[in-house]
N, C-alpha and C positions, 0 to 999 in steps of 0.2 A: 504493500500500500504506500507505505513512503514513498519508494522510489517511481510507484506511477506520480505521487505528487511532485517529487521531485522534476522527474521526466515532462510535466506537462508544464513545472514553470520554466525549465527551461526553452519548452517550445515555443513557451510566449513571450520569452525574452529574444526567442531570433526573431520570432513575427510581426514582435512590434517594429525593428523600424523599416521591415516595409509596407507595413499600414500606414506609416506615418508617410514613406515616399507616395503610396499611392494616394494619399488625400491632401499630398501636394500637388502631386501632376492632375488632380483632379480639381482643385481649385485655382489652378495656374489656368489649366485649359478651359475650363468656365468663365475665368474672365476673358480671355483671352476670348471667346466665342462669341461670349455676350459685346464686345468692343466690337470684333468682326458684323455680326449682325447689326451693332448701332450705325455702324458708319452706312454699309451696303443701305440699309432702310433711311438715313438719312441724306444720304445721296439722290436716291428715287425721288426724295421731294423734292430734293433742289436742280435734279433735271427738267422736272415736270414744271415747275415756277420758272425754270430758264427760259425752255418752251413757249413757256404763255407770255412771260417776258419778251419774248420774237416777237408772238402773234401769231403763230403757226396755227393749221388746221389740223383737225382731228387725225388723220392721217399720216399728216407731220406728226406730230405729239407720239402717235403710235410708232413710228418710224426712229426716234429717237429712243422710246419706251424698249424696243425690241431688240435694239444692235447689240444693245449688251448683254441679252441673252441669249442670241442666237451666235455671239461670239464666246459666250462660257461653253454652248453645246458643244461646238466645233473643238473647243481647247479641252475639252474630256479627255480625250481618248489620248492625245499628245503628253497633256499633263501627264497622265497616269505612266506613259514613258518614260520621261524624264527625269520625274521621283523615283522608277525603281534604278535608275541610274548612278544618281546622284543624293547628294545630304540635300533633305527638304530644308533645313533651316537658312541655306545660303537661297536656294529658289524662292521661300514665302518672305524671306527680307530684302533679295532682289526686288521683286514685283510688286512689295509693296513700298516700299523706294519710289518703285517707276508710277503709281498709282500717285502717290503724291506729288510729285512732278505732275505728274497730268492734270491734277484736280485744282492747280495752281494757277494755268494756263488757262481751263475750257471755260470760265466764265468771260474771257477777255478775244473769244472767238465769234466771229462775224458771223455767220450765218448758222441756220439747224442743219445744213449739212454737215457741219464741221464739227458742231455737235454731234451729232449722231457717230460720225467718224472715232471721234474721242470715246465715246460708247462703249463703241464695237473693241478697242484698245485696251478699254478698262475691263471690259469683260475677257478679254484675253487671259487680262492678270488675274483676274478673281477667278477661276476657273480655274487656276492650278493652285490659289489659296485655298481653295473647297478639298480637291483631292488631296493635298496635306493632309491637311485636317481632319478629315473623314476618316484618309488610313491609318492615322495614326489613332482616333478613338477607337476605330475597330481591332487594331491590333491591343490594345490598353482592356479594350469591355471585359473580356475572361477577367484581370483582376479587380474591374470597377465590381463587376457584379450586373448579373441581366437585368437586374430591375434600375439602374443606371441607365438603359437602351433609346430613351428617348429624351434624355436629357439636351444629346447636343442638338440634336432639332431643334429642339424646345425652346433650349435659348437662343440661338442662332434665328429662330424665326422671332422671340419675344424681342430682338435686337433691330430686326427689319421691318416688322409689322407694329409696332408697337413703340419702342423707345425712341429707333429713328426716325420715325415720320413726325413724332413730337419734338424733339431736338431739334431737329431740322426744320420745321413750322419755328419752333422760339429764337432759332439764330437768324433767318430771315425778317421774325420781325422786329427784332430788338438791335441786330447789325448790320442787314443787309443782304442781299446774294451773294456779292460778291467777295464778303466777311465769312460767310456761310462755309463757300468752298475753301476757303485757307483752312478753317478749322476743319474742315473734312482732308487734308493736307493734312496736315499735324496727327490727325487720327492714324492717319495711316503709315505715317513717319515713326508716330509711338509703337502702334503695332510689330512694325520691322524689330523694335527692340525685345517686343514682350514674346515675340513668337520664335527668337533664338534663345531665348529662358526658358520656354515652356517645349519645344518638340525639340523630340530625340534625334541623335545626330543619323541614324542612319533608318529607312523601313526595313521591314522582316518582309521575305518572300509570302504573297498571298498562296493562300489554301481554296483546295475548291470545295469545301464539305465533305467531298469523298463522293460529291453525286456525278454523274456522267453528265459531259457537255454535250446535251442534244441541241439538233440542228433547228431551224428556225419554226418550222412549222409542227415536229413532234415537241417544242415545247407551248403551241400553241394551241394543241390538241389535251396539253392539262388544263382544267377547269379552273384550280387556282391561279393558273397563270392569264388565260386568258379573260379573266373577271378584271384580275387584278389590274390587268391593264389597259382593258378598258376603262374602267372606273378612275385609275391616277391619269390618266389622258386627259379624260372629260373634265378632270377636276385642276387642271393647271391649266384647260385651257380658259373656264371662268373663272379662274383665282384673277388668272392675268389681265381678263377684260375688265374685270371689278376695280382691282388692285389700280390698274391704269388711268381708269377714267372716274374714280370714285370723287377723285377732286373738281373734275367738271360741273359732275349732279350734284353736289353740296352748293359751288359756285354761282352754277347756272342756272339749274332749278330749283335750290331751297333759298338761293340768294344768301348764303351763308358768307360773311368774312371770309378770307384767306384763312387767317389766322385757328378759326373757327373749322375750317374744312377737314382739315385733318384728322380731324373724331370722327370721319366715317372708318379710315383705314386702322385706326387703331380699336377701335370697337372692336373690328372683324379678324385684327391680329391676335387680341387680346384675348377673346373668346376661344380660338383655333388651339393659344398656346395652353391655356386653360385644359381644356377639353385633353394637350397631350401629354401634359404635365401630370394633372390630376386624376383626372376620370383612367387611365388603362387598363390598373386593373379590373373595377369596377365593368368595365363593355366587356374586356377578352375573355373574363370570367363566368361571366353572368348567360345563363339557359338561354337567356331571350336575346342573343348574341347577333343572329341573323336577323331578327325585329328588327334591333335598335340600327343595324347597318342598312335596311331600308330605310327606317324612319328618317336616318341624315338625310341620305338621298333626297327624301319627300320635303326635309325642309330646306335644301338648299333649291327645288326647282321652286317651293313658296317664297323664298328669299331672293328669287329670279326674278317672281310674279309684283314680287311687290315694289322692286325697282323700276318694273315695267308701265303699272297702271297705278301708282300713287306717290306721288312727288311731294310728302307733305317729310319734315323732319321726322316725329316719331317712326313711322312705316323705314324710313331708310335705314334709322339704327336701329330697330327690328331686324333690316335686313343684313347690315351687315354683322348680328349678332348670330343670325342662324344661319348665314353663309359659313360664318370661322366656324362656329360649334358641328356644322355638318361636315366640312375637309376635316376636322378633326380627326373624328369618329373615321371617315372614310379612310384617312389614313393610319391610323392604328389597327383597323382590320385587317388592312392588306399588308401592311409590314405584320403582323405577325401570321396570315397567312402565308406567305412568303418565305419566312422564316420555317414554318414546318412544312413546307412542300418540301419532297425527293428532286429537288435540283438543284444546279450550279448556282450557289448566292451571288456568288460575284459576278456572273454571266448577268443574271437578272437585275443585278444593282445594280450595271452601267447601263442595261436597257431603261428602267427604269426612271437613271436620271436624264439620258437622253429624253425622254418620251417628257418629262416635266420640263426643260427647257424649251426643246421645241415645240411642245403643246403652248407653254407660257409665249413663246415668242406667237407662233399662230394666232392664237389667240386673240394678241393685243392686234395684229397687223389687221386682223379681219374686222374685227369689232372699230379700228379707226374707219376701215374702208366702208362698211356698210353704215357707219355713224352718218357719215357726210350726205348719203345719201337717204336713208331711211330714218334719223334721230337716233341717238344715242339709246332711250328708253325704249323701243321698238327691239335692239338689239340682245336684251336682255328678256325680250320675250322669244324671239326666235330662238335662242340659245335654249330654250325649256324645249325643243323636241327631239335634240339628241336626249336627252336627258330623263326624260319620257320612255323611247325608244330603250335605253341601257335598261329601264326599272322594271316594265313591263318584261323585257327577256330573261334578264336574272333574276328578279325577286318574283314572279307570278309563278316556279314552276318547282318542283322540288330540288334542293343543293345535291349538287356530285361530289361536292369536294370530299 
């Protein structure tokens, strides 16, 4: 008996200190996340005010909205190169270097081409800041712990959705735009410093689960898989229509201040991060599992509905309260659907992010294009029959998964 007591203090004296390393690198990389998401989300504002600053048309607006994420798509699959090559920490202090150089410049640029350009640039960099990132919490989760899993979203979106778009509303009106972008400068100049303290000097080779890399269409002949993405499709490509023009409909139609607008995007950030923070175990858990992932559904196309035919303040922050709390839900289903599917994770996570940029960039680009022509509030009713269409195929008929 002693010597099992003896034996077990000993093993807590090796294991404390690296509990104590891991709830360093866990609270390093949380700020460090939470920074990354403030800046990204506070940049989006200060494009979107550049924009309107031009005078640019919907179109425009959406054009500008899009370059930087149809140039994160594009630098996926490069990034993820490059890091297995190379120390991430000289790559995520390079580009964010070169980010702040950029964001120093593009308020002092002529025209929204040149914006949009600057964009497409930025998005270049953040795109290989992401796949850092990512790999390295995924390489980390085994000693965070699974219930850790949705942390870095979590903040990272509470940083974009949420903080940034407020930050960035209060430095435009208290200093300026073009005070705005300096300190979006400096964020990401600070960054370069915090993210050679916080990521390790080299990654670990990725694992593929042990499941077989199937070819494109016998992985879209699994139910989980093809649900799955359907549904993350549909759902970046209304994030981004929302997301984009949500400062318009506050502007335009509720006649809302500037200053004032930006509570629709944080409403619908704040609810989403909510819902992924909070509620996961409660929905993954819970009988009524497959309910409640329709129910989002139902309310994100009433959260469609109501941007569409009711332009009054209350009705919109209804809407974008049950828009975020529905991607919530949608998204904590399918990552842990996902997660217990028999396939390639890694295969499927770079589809996946593929599929949420490019849906996000589509998205915006369509939604500018049929604004100009059809109204902006028309758009978001059309958008209810993809959406329609997904509910009735998968939720009216019995689950395979």
């Amino acid at each position: 008996m002693a010597r099992d007591i003896a034996g077990a203090a000993a093993a807590q004296e090796l294991a404390a200190p690296h509990d104590r390393e891991v709830r360093r690198f866990l609270m390093g990389f949380i700020g460090l996340t939470l920074l990354s998401g403030l800046t990204i989300g506070m940049n989006k504002v200060l494009a979107t005010l550049l924009g309107l600053h031009l005078h640019v048309s919907n179109l425009q607006l959406a054009i500008i909205s899009s370059a930087e994420t149809i140039a994160m798509a594009l630098g996926t699959l490069p990034a993820g190169r490059l890091l297995a090559r190379g120390d991430p920490r000289y790559w995520y202090g390079g580009v964010s270097l070169t980010l702040a150089a950029l964001f120093c410049i593009l308020p002092l640029l002529p025209g929204w081409h040149w914006v949009a350009l600057a964009m497409f640039l930025a998005g270049l960099c953040i795109s290989l800041r992401i796949v850092a990132m990512s790999t390295v919490f995924l390489q980390r989760l085994p000693q965070l712990g699974q219930g850790k899993a949705g942390w870095y979203k979590g903040t990272l979106t509470l940083g974009i959705q949420f903080l940034g778009p407020l930050t960035g509303n209060y430095l435009i009106a208290h200093l300026g735009l073009q005070a705005g972008f300096l300190v979006s400068a400096a964020a990401f100049a600070t960054l370069a410093v915090l993210g050679w303290q916080v990521l390790p000097a080299q990654t670990a080779q990725r694992k593929n689960d042990g499941a077989p890399a199937l070819p494109w269409r016998a992985l879209l002949r699994i139910p989980a898989v093809r649900i799955t993405y359907c549904f993350e499709i549909l759902a970046s490509f209304t994030a981004s229509s929302v997301g984009v023009f949500s400062l318009l409909l506050a502007i335009r139609e509720l006649h809302w201040p500037r200053d004032h607008a930006v509570w629709l995007m944080a409403v619908q950030g704040l609810s989403f991060v909510a819902v992924l923070l909070g509620l996961g175990g409660a929905v993954l858990r819970s009988v009524h599992r497959r309910r409640i992932y329709g129910a989002a559904h139902l309310g994100i196309m009433l959260a469609l509905l109501l941007l569409g035919l009711l332009p009054f303040a209350p009705a919109y922050l209804l809407a974008a309260g049950l828009l975020g709390a529905g991607l919530g839900v949608n998204n904590l289903v399918n990552t842990d659907r996902i997660a217990r599917a028999a396939v390639d994770k890694a295969r499927v996570s770079s589809h996946l992010t593929l599929f949420a940029m490019a849906g996000g960039s589509i998205g915006a680009l369509v939604a500018g294009r049929l604004a100009d022509g059809i109204g902006l509030r028309n758009v978001f009713l059309l958008w209810l029959c993809p959406w329609a269409a997904a509910w009735l195929l998968f939720h009216l008929k019995p689950s395979k998964e």
